[in-house]
Structure formats: C-alpha cells, structure tokens
C-alpha positions in Angstrom: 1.3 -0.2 21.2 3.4 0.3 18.6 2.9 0.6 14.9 4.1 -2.6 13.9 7.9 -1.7 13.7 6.5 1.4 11.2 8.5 2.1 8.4 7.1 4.5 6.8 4.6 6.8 8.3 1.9 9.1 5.9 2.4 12.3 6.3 -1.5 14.6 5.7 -1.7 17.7 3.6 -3.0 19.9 5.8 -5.8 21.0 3.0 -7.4 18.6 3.8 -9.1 20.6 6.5 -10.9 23.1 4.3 -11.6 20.3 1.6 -13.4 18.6 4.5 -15.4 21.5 5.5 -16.6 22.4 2.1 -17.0 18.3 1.3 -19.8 18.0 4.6 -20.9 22.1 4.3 -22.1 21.1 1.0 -23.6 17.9 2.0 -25.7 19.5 4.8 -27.2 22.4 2.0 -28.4 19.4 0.0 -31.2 18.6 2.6 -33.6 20.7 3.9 -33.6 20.1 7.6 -29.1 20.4 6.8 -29.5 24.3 5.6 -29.6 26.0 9.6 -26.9 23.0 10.6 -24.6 23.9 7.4 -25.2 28.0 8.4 -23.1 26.9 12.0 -20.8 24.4 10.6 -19.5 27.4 7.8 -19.4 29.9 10.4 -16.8 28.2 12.5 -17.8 24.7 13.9 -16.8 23.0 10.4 -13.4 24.6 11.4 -13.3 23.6 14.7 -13.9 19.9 13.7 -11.5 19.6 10.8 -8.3 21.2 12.9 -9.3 18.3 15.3 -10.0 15.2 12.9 -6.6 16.6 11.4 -4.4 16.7 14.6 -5.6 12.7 15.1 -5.4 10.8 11.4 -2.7 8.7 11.4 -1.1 6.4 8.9 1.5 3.7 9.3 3.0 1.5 6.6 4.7 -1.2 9.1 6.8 -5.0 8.1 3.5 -6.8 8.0 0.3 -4.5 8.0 -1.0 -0.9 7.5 -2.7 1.1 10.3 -4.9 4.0 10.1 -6.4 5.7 12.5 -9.0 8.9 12.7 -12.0 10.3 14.7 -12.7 12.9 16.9 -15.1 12.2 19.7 -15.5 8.1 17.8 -12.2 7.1 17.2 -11.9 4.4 13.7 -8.7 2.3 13.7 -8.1 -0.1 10.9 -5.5 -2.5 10.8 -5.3 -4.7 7.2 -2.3 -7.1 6.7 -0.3 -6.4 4.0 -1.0 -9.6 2.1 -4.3 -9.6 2.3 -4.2 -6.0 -0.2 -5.4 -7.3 -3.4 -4.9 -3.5 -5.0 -4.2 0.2 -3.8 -6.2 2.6 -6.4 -5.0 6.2 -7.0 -8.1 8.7 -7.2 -7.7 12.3 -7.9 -10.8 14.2 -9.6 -11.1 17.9 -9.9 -12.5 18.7 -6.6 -9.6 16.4 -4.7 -7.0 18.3 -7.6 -8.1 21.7 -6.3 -7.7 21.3 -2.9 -3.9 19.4 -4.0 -5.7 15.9 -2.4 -5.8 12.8 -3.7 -7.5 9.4 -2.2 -5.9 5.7 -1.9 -8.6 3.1 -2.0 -7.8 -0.4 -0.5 -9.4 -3.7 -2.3 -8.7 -6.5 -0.1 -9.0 -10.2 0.3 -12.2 -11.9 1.9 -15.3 -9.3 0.9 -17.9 -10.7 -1.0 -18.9 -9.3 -4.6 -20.7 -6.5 -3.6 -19.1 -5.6 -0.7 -16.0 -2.8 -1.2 -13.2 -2.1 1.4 -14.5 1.2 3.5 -10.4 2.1 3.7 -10.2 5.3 2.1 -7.1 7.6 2.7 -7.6 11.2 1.6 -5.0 13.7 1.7 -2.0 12.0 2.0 0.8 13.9 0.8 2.7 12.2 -1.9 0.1 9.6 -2.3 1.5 8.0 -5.2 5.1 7.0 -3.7 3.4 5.9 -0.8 1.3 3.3 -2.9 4.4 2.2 -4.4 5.8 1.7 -1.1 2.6 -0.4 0.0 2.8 -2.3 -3.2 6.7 -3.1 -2.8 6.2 -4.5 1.0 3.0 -6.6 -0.3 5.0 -7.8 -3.1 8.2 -8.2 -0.7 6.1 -10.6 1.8 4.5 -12.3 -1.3 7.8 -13.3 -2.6 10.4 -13.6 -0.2 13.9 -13.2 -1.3 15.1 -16.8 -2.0 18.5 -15.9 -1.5 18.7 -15.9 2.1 17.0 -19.0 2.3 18.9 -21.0 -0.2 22.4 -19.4 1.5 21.1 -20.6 5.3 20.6 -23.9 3.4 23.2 -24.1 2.0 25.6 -23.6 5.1 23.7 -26.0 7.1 24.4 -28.8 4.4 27.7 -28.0 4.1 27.5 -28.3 8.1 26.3 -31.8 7.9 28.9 -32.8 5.3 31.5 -31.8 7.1 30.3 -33.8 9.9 29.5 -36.9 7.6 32.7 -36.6 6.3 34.1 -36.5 9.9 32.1 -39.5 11.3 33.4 -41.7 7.6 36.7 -40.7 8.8 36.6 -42.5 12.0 34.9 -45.1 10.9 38.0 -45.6 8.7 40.3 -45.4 11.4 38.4 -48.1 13.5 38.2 -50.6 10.8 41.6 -53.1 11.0 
C-alpha cells in the first residue's frame, strides 16, 4: 500500500541502536530476576535486536496522515490523520542529547483526560524541521487556501453570466 502519496519520509539516526540497548540493558539490571537476562542482551543479543528494530522503523509524513511503523518479530503500525494532531512536542534530555536523539510526542484528538497518545518517535534525524513540516500540513488541511476556491468560483459565475447575458440577448431579439 502506499504511504499516502508520502511527502516527506523520516529519516533515523542510526544511534539510536546503541541508545536502545543501553535504554532496555539498564532496564533489565533494575530487577532482580533482569540481571542474568541483561548479562546476554549486553553481550550481543541487545545488538542483534536493535540492528533489526532499526532496519524496520519507518516514518511517513503523507497529504492527509502520518504513518509509523516498527517491530521486529510484533510489527506496530500507526496511522493518525493529520487533523486530528492537536500538538507535536519536541523532547530532548541529556541521555537522548548524548546519544544526538531526540523524541516527537503526538497529543491528539479523541483521548480522554488521562489518557496520552502512545506515538512516540525517537531518533529521527532532524526532528525539529520535521515537526515543522507536520505542523505546516495540519495547519495547511486546517485552513485551506481560499484562493483557489474563490478563483474556481469566480470563473464559474462569470460562466453563468455570460450565459445569462446570452439567453437576455435572445430574448431581445424575439420580442417584436
């Protein structure tokens, strides 16, 4: 299928991989039972797994909606329509900053309260032009440019004038 006529697609640092490892190594020496499972993911499975999760992220900005898609052996693809974005938040704390990362986090329309978009997209390179750019299409489908409506307008009621002023003119000519 393709990515709604994509116009702009994300390009991933490629540290992300190692942030990753570190980010989930860490996570598994916080628990007890994690320790022997974080003593294989350091020596080479970590690795193994972020080359892969790497090769398969995908981002694309399209007309009307922005796709991402990730996962290894559970594949995540997330579709949210550009008018439904509410706001795009820049993140980038010292960790992200020392692996060159930063993280775009999606509010949209329709969650309750408490309930956060889970659309988080780390380690896109040039994060902050490509908010801009996600900001500019959801502000482009917001507000359409009136020009081209008002100019199609206009040259159909010129159209119909013409022909008004055509039809009065035989009506002129039939009168005695």
């Amino acid at each position: 299928m393709a990515a709604d006529n994509a116009i702009v697609q994300a390009q991933f640092n490629p540290l992300i991989k190692p942030f990753l490892v570190m980010k989930i190594g860490v996570t598994m020496l916080c628990t007890v039972i994690g320790i022997p499972v974080a003593i294989i993911w350091f020596l080479g499975a970590g690795n193994w797994w972020a080359r892969h999760y790497f090769d398969r992220l995908e981002c694309h900005l399209g007309e009307r909606s922005l796709r991402y898609r990730k996962g290894i052996l559970v594949t995540t693809e997330k579709t949210i329509p550009l008018e439904n974005i509410q706001d795009v938040t820049f993140v980038e704390g010292p960790i992200l900053r020392r692996f060159h990362l930063s993280t775009l986090k999606f509010e949209t329309a329709g969650h309750s309260a408490g309930q956060a978009s889970d659309m988080h997209l780390t380690g896109i390179i040039d994060a902050q032009a490509f908010r801009a750019a996600i900001m500019a299409k959801r502000e482009a489908l917001r507000h359409p440019p009136q020009v081209q409506q008002d100019d199609a307008q206009l040259a159909a009621l010129r159209s119909i004038e013409a022909r008004l002023a055509e039809i009065a003119e035989l009506l002129r000519v039939r009168r005695p």
